[in-house]
C-alpha positions as CSV (number, residue, x, y, z in Angstrom):
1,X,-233.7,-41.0,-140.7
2,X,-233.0,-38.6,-143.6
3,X,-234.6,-35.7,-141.2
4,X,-232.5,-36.6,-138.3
5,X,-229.1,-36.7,-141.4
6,X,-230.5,-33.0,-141.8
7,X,-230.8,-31.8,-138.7
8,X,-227.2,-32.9,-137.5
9,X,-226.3,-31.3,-140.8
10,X,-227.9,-27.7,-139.9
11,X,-226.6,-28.5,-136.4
12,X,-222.6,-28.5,-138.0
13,X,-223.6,-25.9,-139.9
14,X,-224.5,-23.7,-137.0
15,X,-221.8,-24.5,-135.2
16,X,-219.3,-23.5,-138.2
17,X,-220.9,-20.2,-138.2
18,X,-220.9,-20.0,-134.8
19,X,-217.2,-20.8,-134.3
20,X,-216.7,-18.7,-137.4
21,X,-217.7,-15.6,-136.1
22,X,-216.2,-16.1,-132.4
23,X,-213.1,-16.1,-134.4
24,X,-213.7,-13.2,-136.4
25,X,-215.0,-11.4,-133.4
26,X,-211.3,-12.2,-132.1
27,X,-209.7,-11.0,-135.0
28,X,-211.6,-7.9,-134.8
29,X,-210.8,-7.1,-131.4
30,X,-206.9,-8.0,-131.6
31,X,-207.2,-5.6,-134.7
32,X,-208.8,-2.5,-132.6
33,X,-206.3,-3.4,-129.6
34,X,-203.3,-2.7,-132.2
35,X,-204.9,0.5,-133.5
36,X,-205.6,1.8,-130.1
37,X,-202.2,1.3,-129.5
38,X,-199.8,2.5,-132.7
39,X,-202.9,5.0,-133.7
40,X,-202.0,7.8,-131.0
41,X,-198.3,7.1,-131.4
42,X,-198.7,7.8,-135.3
43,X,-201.1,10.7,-134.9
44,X,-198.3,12.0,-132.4
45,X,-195.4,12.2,-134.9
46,X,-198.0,14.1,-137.5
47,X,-198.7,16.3,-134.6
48,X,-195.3,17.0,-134.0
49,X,-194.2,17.2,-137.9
50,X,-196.8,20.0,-137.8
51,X,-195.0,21.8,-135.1
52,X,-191.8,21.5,-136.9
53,X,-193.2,23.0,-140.0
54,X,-194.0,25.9,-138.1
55,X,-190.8,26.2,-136.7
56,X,-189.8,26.3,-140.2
57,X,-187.5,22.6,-139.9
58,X,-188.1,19.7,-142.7
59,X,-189.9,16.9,-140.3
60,X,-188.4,14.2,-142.8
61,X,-185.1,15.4,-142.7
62,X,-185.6,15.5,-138.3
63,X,-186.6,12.2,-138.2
64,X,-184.2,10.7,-140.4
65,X,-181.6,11.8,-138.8
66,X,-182.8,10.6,-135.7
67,X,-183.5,7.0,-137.2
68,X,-179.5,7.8,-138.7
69,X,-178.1,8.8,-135.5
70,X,-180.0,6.7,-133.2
71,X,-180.6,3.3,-134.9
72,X,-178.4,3.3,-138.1
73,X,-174.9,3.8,-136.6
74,X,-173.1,1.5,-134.9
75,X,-172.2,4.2,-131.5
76,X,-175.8,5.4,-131.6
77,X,-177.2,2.1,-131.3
78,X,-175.2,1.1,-128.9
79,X,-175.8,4.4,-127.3
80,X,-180.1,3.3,-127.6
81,X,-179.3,0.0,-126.2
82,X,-177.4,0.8,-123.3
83,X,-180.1,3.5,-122.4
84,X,-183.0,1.2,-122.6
85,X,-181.8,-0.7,-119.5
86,X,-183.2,1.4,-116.5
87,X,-186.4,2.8,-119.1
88,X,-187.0,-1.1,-119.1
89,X,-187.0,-1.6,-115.4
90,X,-189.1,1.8,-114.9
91,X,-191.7,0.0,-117.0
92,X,-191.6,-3.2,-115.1
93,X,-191.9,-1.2,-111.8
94,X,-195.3,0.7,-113.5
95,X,-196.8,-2.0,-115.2
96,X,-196.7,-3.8,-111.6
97,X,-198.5,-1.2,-109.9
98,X,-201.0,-0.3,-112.8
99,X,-202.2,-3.9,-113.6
100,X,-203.3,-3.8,-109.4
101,X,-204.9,-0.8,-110.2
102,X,-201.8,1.7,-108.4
103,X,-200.7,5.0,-109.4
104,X,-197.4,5.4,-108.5
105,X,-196.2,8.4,-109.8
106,X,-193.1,8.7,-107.5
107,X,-190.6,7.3,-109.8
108,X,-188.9,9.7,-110.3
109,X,-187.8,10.6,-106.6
110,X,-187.5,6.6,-106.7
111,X,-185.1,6.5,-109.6
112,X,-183.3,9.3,-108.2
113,X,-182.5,8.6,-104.5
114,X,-181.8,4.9,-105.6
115,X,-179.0,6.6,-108.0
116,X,-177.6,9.0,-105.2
117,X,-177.5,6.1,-102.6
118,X,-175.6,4.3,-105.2
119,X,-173.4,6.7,-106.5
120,X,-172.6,7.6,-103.0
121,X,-171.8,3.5,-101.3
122,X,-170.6,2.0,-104.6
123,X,-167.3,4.0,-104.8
124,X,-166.6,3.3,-101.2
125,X,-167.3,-0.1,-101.2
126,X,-165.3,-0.9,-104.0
127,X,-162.4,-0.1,-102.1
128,X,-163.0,-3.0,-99.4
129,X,-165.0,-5.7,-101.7
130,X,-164.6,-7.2,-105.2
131,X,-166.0,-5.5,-107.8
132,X,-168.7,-8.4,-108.2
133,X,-170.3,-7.9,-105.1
134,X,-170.2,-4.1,-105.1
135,X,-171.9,-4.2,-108.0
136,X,-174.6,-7.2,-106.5
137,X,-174.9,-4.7,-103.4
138,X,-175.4,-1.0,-105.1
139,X,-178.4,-3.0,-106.9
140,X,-179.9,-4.0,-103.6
141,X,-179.0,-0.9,-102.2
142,X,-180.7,1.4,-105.3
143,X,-183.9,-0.8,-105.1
144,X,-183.5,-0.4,-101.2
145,X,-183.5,3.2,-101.3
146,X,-186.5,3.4,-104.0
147,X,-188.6,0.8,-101.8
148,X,-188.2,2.8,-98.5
149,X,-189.2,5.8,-100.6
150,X,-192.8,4.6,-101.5
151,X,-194.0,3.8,-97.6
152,X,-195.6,6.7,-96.6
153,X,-198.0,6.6,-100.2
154,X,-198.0,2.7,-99.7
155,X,-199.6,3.1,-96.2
156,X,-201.8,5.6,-96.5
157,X,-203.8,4.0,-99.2
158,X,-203.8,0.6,-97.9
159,X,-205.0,1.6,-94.5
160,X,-206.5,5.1,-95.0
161,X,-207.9,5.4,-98.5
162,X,-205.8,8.5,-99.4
163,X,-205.5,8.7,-103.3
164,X,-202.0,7.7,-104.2
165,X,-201.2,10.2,-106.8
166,X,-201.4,13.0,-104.8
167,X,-198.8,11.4,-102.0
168,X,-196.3,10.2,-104.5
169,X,-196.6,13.2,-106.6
170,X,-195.6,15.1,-103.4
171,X,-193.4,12.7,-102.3
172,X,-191.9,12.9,-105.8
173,X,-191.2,16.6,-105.4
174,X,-189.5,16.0,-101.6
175,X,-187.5,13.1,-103.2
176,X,-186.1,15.5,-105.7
177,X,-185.2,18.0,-103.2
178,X,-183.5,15.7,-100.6
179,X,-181.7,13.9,-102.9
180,X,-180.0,17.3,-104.6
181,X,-179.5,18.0,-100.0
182,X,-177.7,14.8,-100.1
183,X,-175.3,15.5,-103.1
184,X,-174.6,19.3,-102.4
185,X,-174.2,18.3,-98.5
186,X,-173.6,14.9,-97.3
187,X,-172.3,13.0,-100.5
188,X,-170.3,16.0,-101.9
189,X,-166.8,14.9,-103.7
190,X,-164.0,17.3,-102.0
191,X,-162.1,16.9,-104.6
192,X,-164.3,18.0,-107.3
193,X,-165.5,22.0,-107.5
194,X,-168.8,21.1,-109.1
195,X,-171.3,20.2,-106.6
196,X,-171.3,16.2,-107.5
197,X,-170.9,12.7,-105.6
198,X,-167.8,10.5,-106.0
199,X,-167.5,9.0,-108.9
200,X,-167.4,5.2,-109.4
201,X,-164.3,4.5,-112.2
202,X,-165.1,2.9,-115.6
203,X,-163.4,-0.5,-114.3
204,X,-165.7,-1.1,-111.9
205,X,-168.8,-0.4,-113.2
206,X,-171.2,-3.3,-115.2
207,X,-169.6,-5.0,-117.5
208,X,-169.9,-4.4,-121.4
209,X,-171.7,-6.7,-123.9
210,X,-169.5,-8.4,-125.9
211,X,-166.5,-6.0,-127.8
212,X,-169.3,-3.1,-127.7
213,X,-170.2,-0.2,-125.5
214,X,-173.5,-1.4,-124.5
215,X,-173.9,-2.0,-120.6
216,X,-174.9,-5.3,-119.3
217,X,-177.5,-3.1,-117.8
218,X,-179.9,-4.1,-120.9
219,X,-179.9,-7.4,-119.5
220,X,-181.1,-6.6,-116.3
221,X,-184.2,-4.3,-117.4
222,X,-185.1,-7.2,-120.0
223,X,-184.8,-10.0,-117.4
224,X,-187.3,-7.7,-115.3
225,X,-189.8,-7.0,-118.0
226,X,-189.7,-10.5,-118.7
227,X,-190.2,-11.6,-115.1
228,X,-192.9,-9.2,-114.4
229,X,-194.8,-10.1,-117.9
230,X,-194.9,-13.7,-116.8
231,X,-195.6,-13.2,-113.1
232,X,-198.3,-10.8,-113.8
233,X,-199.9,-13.4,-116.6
234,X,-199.2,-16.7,-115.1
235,X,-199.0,-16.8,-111.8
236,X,-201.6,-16.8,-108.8
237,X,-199.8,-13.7,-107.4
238,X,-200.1,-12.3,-111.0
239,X,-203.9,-12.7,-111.1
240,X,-204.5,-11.1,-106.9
241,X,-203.2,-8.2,-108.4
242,X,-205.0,-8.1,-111.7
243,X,-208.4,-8.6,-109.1
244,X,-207.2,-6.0,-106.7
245,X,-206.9,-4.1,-109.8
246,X,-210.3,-4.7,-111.3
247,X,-212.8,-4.4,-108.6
248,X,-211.0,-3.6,-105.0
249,X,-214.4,-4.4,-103.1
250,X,-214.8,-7.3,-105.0
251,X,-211.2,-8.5,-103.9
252,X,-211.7,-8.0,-100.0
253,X,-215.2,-9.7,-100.5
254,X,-212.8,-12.7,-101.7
255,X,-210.7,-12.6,-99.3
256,X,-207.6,-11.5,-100.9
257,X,-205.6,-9.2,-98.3
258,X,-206.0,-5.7,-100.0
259,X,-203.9,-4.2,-97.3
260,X,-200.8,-6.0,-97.5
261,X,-201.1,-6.8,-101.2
262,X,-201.4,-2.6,-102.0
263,X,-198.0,-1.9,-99.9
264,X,-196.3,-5.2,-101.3
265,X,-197.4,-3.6,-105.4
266,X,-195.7,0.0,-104.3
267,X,-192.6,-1.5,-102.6
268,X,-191.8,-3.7,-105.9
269,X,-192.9,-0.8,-108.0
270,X,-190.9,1.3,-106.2
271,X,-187.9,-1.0,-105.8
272,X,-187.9,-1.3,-109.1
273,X,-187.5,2.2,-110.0
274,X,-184.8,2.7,-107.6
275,X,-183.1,-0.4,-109.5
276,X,-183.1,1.6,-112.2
277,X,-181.4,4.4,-110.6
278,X,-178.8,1.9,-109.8
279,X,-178.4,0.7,-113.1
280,X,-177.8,3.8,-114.4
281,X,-174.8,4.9,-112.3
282,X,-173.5,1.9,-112.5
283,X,-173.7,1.0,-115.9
284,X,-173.6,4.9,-117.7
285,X,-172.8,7.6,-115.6
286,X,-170.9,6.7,-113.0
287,X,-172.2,9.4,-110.7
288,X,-175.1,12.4,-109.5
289,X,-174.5,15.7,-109.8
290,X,-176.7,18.4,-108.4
291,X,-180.0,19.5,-109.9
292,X,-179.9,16.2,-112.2
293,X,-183.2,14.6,-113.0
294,X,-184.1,12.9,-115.8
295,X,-186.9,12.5,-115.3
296,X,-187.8,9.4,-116.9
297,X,-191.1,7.8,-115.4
298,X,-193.2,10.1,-116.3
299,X,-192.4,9.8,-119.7
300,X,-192.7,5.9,-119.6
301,X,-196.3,6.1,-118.8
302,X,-197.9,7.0,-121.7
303,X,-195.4,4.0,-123.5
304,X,-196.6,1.2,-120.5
305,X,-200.1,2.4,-121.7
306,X,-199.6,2.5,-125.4
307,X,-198.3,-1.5,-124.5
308,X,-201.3,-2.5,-123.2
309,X,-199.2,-3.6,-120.2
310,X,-197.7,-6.2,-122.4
311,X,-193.7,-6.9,-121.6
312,X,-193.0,-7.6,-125.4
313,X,-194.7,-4.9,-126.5
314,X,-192.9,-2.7,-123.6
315,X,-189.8,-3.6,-124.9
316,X,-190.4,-2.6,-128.3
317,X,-191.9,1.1,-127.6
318,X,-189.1,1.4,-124.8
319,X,-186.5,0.8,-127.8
320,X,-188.5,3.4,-129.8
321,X,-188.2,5.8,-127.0
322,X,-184.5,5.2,-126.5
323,X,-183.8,5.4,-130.3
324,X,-186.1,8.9,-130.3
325,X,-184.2,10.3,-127.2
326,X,-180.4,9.6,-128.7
327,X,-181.0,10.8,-132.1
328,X,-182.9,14.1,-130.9
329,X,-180.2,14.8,-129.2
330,X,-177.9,14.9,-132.4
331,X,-180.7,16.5,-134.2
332,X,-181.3,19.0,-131.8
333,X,-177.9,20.4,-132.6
334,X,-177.6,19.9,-136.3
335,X,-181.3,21.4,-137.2
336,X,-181.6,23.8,-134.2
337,X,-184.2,22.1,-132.7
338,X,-185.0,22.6,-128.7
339,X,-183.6,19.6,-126.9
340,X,-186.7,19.4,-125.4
341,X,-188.8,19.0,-128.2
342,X,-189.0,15.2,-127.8
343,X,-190.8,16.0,-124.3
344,X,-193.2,17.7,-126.4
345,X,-193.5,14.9,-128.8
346,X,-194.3,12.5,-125.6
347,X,-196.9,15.4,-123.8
348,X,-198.7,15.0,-127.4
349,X,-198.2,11.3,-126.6
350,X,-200.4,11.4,-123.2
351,X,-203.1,13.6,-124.4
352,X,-204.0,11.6,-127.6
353,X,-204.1,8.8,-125.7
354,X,-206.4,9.9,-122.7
355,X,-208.1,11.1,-125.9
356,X,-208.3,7.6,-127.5
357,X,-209.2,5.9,-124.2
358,X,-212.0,8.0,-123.5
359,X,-213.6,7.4,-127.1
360,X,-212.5,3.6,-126.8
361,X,-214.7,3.7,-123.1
362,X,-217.8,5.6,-125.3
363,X,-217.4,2.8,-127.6
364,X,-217.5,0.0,-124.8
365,X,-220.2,1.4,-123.0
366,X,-222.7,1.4,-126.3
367,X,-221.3,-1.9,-127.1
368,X,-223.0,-2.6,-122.9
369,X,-226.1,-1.2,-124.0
């Protein structure tokens, strides 16, 4: 009796242990998750405090002015807020079309022929329909435009194999060009001398939040990372596209339809880009002028990355970025500081993390072994 009292004792006891170390196995792992992803951010802004010593500028003095202009002040804030909108629904559209293993690196031509198409249809229609649905239209027309863009890239790797960043990088490049065709050409304002489309007035656009200056526009690139964060983690559509993403043989042996589900991933990743073209006539600028580009997807990558593909953790870097692109701006011109030097900041970005990923894959594969 007494043995069989010790035995269930040893037996607890293992189990304890057991359970013990699963959870500290867990800890361990959520702890080297949030390393891999604040370590190469960190790293980048000592890289880049480096670079400003060189060019002979106080790196504490550049960054706290940013964190002054950008976050501190009531105008900058607002001014990092109101950005963050169409950065938020860039990331939606790539963390779509990177969790079902996609590289769509079109967004760009996306983001920008959704805001031409808008900035061109949204004055007019204004003059014939309520402001509410012009506004509910130039969305669906911006995510149209960005949709439509993606279906040569979207066809040839469902049904031919063809590596998708090569055809949305060149598509990206044709984008550009037509859309700066369209705005010099066929969506030219007469009544302006610089080469720009009509442009939509301040009354119509989104509306503001509360008595500030931010644009409802932040609500629609939250609602979308929030949507796309729960889609992709709790729904049966969600987890098709995290198996497509994993293991694409493995998925047609399943029977998911690869195919259909490939061009479905680069029309919503695509729509969703040229959303955010939308939502950023509509809710900042108002207009395109020629040879504009902002460029912005590209620089969202390395942040969708850094997030793990996480929505929450999206939004936070995304604010980060926002905050870091207004005050640089300021700073730029008060420390004589290229305008471009946040770019630099965000190339640092990408390579310390390809860096980090590869030694994180090293570190896997022993783990394997």
């Amino acid at each position: 009796m007494s043995a069989d009292i010790s035995s269930v004792a040893k037996g607890g006891d293992m189990t304890k242990s057991a359970v013990a170390t699963g959870q500290s196995d867990t800890t361990r792992e959520r702890l080297h998750t949030i390393a891999l992803s604040i370590g190469p951010l960190i790293a980048a802004l000592l890289i880049a405090s480096l670079i400003l010593l060189l060019m002979s500028v106080d790196p504490l003095a550049y960054y706290g002015y940013i964190v002054k202009r950008g976050l501190l002040s009531p105008t900058g804030l607002q001014a990092t807020l109101t950005g963050m909108g169409p950065l938020l629904l860039i990331a939606a559209g790539l963390i779509v079309a990177f969790r079902a293993g996609i590289w769509n690196l079109g967004g760009d031509a996306q983001f920008l022929l959704g805001a031409v198409f808008v900035a061109a249809f949204a004055p007019l229609l204004v003059q014939i329909m309520p402001v509410w649905a012009t506004l509910i239209v130039s969305l669906v027309i911006g995510a149209v435009a960005g949709a439509i863009w993606s279906i040569v890239p979207a066809l040839l790797r469902a049904y031919q194999g063809v590596n998708e960043i090569i055809t949305t990088m060149m598509m990206t490049f044709l984008g550009i060009s037509f859309a700066n065709v369209l705005v010099k050409l066929l969506f030219l304002d007469p009544t302006t001398t610089v080469p720009q489309t009509r442009t939509l007035p301040v009354e119509d656009r989104l509306p503001r939040l509360f008595d500030t200056t931010v644009s409802s526009g932040l609500l629609i690139g939250l609602a979308a990372i929030l949507i796309v964060h729960f889609v992709m983690a709790r729904t049966a559509f969600g987890l098709k596209l995290r198996i497509v993403g994993a293991n694409a043989r493995a998925a047609v042996h399943a029977g998911l339809p690869v195919s259909a589900l490939t061009v479905t991933v680069f029309a919503l990743s695509a729509g969703l880009s040229g959303l955010s073209g939308a939502t950023a006539i509509l809710g900042q600028y108002g207009n395109v002028r020629a040879d504009w580009n902002p460029a912005y997807s590209l620089t969202i990558v390395p942040l969708v990355f850094l997030a793990r593909f996480n929505g929450f953790a999206t939004i936070a870097y995304v604010f980060f970025f926002s905050m870091l692109s207004i005050g640089s701006e300021s700073a730029a011109r008060r420390m004589g500081v290229p305008n471009y030097f946040t770019l630099v900041t965000m190339a640092v970005l990408l390579i310390l993390l390809a860096v980090t990923e590869m030694l994180d894959q090293r570190r896997r594969d022993r783990k394997r072994v």
